[in-house]
Phi, psi and omega in degrees: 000325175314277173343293206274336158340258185321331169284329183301319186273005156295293203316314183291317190315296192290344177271318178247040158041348184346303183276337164283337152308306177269009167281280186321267161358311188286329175311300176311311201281344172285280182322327190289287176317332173280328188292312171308308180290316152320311184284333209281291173303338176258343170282298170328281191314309176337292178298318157328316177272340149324301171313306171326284195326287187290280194354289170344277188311316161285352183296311217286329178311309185305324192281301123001287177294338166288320161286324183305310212279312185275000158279328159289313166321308190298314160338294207302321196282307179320311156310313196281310149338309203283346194278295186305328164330286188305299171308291157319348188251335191255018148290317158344267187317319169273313155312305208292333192278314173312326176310279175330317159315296189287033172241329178288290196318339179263337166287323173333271182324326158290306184312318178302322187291314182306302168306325183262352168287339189260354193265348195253353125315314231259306161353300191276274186324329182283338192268306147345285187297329207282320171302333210258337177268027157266334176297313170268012187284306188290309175301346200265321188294347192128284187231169203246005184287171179071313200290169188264046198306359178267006186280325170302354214266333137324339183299109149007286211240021184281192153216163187291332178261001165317286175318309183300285195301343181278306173297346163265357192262343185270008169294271201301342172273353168284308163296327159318294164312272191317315213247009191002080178275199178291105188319350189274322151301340160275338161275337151288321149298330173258021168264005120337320164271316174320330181269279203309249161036306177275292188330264199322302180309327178269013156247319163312329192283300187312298188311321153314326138311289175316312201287322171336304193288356184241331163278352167311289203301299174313311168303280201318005221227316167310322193271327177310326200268335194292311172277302200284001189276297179290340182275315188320315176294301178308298192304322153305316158329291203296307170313314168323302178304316191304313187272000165269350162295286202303312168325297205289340176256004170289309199288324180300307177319320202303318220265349187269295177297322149317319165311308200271349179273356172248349166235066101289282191338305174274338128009267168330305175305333195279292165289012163240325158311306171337298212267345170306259210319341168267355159275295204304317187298300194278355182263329165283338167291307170330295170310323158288294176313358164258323189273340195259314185290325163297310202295297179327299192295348162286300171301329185278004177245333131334308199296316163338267164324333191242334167302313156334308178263347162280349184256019164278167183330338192257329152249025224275003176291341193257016161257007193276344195192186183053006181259140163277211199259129159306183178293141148329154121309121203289129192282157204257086216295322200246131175258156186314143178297148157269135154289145174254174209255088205297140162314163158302147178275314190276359182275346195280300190302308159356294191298307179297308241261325167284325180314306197296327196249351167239009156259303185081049172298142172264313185286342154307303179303319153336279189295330162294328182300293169316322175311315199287334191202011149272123136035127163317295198275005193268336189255344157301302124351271207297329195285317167290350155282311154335297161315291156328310184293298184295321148320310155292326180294341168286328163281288195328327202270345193264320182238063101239029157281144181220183193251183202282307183231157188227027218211007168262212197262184205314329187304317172292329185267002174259022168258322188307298179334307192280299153347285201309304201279347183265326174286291158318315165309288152289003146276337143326327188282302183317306144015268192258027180235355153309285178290343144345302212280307194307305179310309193288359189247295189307322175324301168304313178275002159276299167307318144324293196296320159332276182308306168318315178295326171296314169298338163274330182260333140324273223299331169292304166332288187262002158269351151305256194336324182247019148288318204284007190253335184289301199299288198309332181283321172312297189317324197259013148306297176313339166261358165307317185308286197315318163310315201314290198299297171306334167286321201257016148268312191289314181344291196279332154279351164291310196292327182280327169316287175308330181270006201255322206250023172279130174225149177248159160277140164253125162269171175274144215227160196266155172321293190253030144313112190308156164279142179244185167300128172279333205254150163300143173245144200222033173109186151286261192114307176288319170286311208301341160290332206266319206271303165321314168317310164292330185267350188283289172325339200261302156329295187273355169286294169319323198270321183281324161303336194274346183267335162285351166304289151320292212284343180272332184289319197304314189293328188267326172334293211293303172326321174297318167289000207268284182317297124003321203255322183294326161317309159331296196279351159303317161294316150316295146307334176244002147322271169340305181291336194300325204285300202261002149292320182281298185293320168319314178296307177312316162278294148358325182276331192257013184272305195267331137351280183259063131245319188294316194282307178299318181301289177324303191303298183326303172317290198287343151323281167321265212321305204281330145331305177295320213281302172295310179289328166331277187328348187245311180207095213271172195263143184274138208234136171268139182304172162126199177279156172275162206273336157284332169283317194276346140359276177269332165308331181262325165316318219278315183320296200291324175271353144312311163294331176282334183292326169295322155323300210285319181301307183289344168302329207118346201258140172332171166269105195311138131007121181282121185306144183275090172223150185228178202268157202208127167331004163304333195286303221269356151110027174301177186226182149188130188256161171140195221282000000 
């Protein structure tokens, strides 16, 4: 009975494989785990260096958006001094132009005043000379009867002894008539006044003259001053006009840069929530991946130890199969950036060292030096600022070109004039095909960055997907074990229980009768505690995998959603910025559109102006290189530098600009009309 006992419990032992499934598991897991762990440390140094990378990167966007921001601000204060500046000079102006008003309206008024003092002199000299040629009209008849002297005596401009001598002689000639004295002394005293009478009349008349020649000279001095009064007033005006044109589009910059200094801003904001969560993210995978590698080298040396004690003779059949794998390492969601494939460098220096030695560019040479041995994005980086920069020093040179003489006539200042508004243009244009360029670059790297993120939030998307399928297939391996482990303990304590409590008959046996066992036999006994003992362990190793398992599936949930989420609203942001750079080039395009339409219509002005002062005066040219050489100079430049872009891009290598070395190099200069 003993016999069919102990087989019966070989039989059950062998029929529900329990203990062969966790031999087996351990067995896996000891290879599996090591495999796992490896693989663990080489997916890990990855996400480091992943961690490294975007660190890098995101620093360096932050850093970027931090210069964007202190160029704009600076812009901004810089436009704004300038509004003000620009507001005092054209309060100036509109006083000086009220001045010129009230100055002409007060020489009006002296001149009016002038005018009737001279019409009411020239009136008494004309009403005089006209008396006095009736007085010698009368004195010349003989006598003095009949005339009239009080019309003389009235006179202004009479003089007094004058006056005195005509009234006593027309005295003494009344008493002469009375007293009938001798005609001969009488006609000898007035021809004496008669010669005085033309004398006085020929100086009244040149005083009548004089003064005609001094209200001629006054008027003319008026008017002259009237006119210059007035042109002084248009030109303040005009100045006026010019800087509040200008005032409105410094301040349209401001409300412009302001746009773009609030999406640096939220950019930035953006991008530093990115990278705290991505430090917090890669400094907690860290920990984990330090506490999971500690956890591994603790368990595979349990796994050891219980494969040692499961593989001995007595079970060693019970190890072939069935434990599935332990826990994963929970995957790490977000994969490493592709690095792009830097162009050649020496094909890059190469190209700028010939561009630099057939124009004889300084700033070509600058870059090929730079080429040879600075970092692919510092030079990439350095040649689009570059571009930029010679764009701008080119709107610089374009509204601070002036003209030559500032002393001609109206013909000349409606050429200045049109200059001026033909300079403005095209520097708007230049401009607004600067800051084109500038957009059309940042777009592209927001699309970049677009796409890299997207391809991060897939690839986060399906390492989630085959992590949480791993982790669910552990869990629920694991709890198979445990039925498993726990079915194949009560098993193995019914039969030791029951063999503890075997008892045989002993009989007496004959004197020469082989010997046999005295005793009941009750198991093995001596193992079975070391082997229970183990499977307890084993138990409680499953129940702890299946709860660190749970809790690491919870931990990558949340994080992946954390991450998801942040990505999003990053993508979001940087949609947006993508949105309102791309409608900003579209307008900025339909700007230089009717600025081009505007250049023209001026030009054709311009063109009809030039035509007339040819005919009056040509203009004075100063020596030096032309303004069309220096030009063509910054084209060849500019167009080297896109061309060298283009190299670091991937794209052949261009064609040699038809340019030949030009005194640009040597820094001449040349102004004129």
């Amino acid at each position: 009975m003993r016999s069919s006992t102990f087989a019966a419990f070989v039989a059950v032992a062998q029929g529900v494989t329990p203990t062969q499934k966790v031999i087996q598991l351990l067995q896996d897991m000891m290879a599996k785990g090591k495999e796992e762990m490896r693989a663990e440390e080489v997916k890990f140094s990855a996400f480091v260096q992943w961690c490294d990378n975007t660190k890098a990167s995101k620093s360096e966007a932050i850093q970027r958006e931090a210069d964007a921001i202190a160029s704009l601000e600076s812009e901004v204060d810089k436009l704004q001094a300038d509004c003000a500046q620009l507001s005092r000079q054209i309060s100036s102006l509109d006083e000086a132009v009220e001045q010129h008003k009230t100055d002409a309206k007060a020489a009006t008024e002296v001149r009016g005043k002038e005018a009737a003092d001279f019409q009411a002199t020239y009136q008494d000299y004309t009403e005089t000379l006209d008396s006095l040629d009736g007085a010698i009209a009368t004195m010349k008849s003989g006598t003095v009867d009949g005339f009239n002297f009080l019309q003389l005596s009235r006179s202004k401009i009479m003089p007094a002894d004058v006056m005195r001598v005509i009234a006593s002689f027309a005295q003494s000639g009344d008493e002469v008539a009375e007293a009938a004295a001798p005609e001969a002394h009488y006609n000898s005293h007035l021809g004496g006044i008669i010669d005085m009478l033309k004398e006085l009349k020929a100086k009244f008349k040149s005083e009548r003259t004089e003064l005609e020649k001094e209200e001629l000279t006054r008027k003319h001095e008026f008017e002259m001053m009237t006119s210059a009064l007035h042109d002084e007033a248009v030109n303040d005006s005009k100045t006026s006009g010019r800087k509040t044109a200008t005032r409105a589009k410094k301040e349209k910059r401001i409300a412009e840069a302001g746009g773009e200094l609030a999406e640096e801003q939220d950019d930035m904001s953006a991008d530093k929530k990115y990278l705290a969560d991505l430090e917090a993210e890669c400094a907690a995978k860290t920990s984990d991946f330090d506490s999971r590698q500690q956890l591994r080298t603790e368990e595979l040396a349990a796994i050891g130890k219980a494969v040692d004690i499961l593989d001995s003779d007595s079970v060693s059949q019970a190890a072939e199969q069935h434990l599935p794998g332990m826990l994963q390492k929970g995957t790490a969601f977000l994969s490493l950036r592709a690095s792009a494939k830097a162009p050649t460098m020496d094909k890059v220096a190469a190209y700028l060292q010939e561009a630099a030695e057939r124009t004889g560019s300084q700033e070509l040479q600058t870059a090929a030096n730079s080429a040879e041995s600075a970092p692919f994005e510092k030079v990439k980086k350095m040649i689009t600022e570059m571009i930029v920069k010679l764009k701008e020093e080119a709107n610089e040179e374009a509204e601070h070109s002036a003209w030559c003489d500032t002393e001609l006539t109206t013909n000349k200042q409606t050429r200045s004039d049109k200059s001026s508004e033909i300079e403005e243009l095209n520097s708007d244009i230049e401009g607004l095909q600067a800051s084109n360029s500038k957009l059309s670059i940042e777009v592209s790297e927001l699309q970049v960055d677009i796409q890299n993120l997207e391809s991060e939030r897939s690839r986060a998307s399906e390492d989630r997907t085959a992590e949480k399928a791993k982790n669910q297939a552990t869990i629920s391996d694991a709890k198979e074990a445990q039925a498993a482990v726990s079915n194949a303990l009560a098993v193995l304590k019914e039969f030791y229980d029951k063999a503890s409590e075997a008892s045989a008959l002993v009989q007496g046996a004959p004197d020469d009768a082989p010997e046999t066992f005295t005793e009941p036999y009750k198991g093995m006994q001596g193992q079975s505690g070391g082997v229970l003992g183990m499977l307890e362990v084993i138990l409680s190793d499953f129940a702890r995998l299946e709860e660190d398992t749970t809790a690491s599936e919870a931990a990558a949930q949340e994080e992946y959603k954390t991450f998801m989420s942040d990505s999003k609203t990053d993508l979001a942001t940087k949609n947006a910025d993508v949105k309102g750079k791309t409608d900003k080039i579209t307008r900025q395009d339909e700007s230089i559109s009717q600025t081009r339409e505007s250049l023209a219509a001026t030009e054709k002005e311009l063109d009809a102006a030039q035509e007339y002062y040819e005919k009056l005066k040509p203009g004075c040219v100063s020596g030096g290189v032309n303004y069309d050489d220096r030009v063509k100079q910054r084209e060849a430049e500019v167009q080297s530098l896109k061309e060298a872009l283009k190299i670091l891009n991937g794209d052949d290598i261009p064609m040699p600009i038809e340019s030949g070395r030009s005194d640009y190099a040597t820094g001449a200069s040349h102004q004129g009309e």
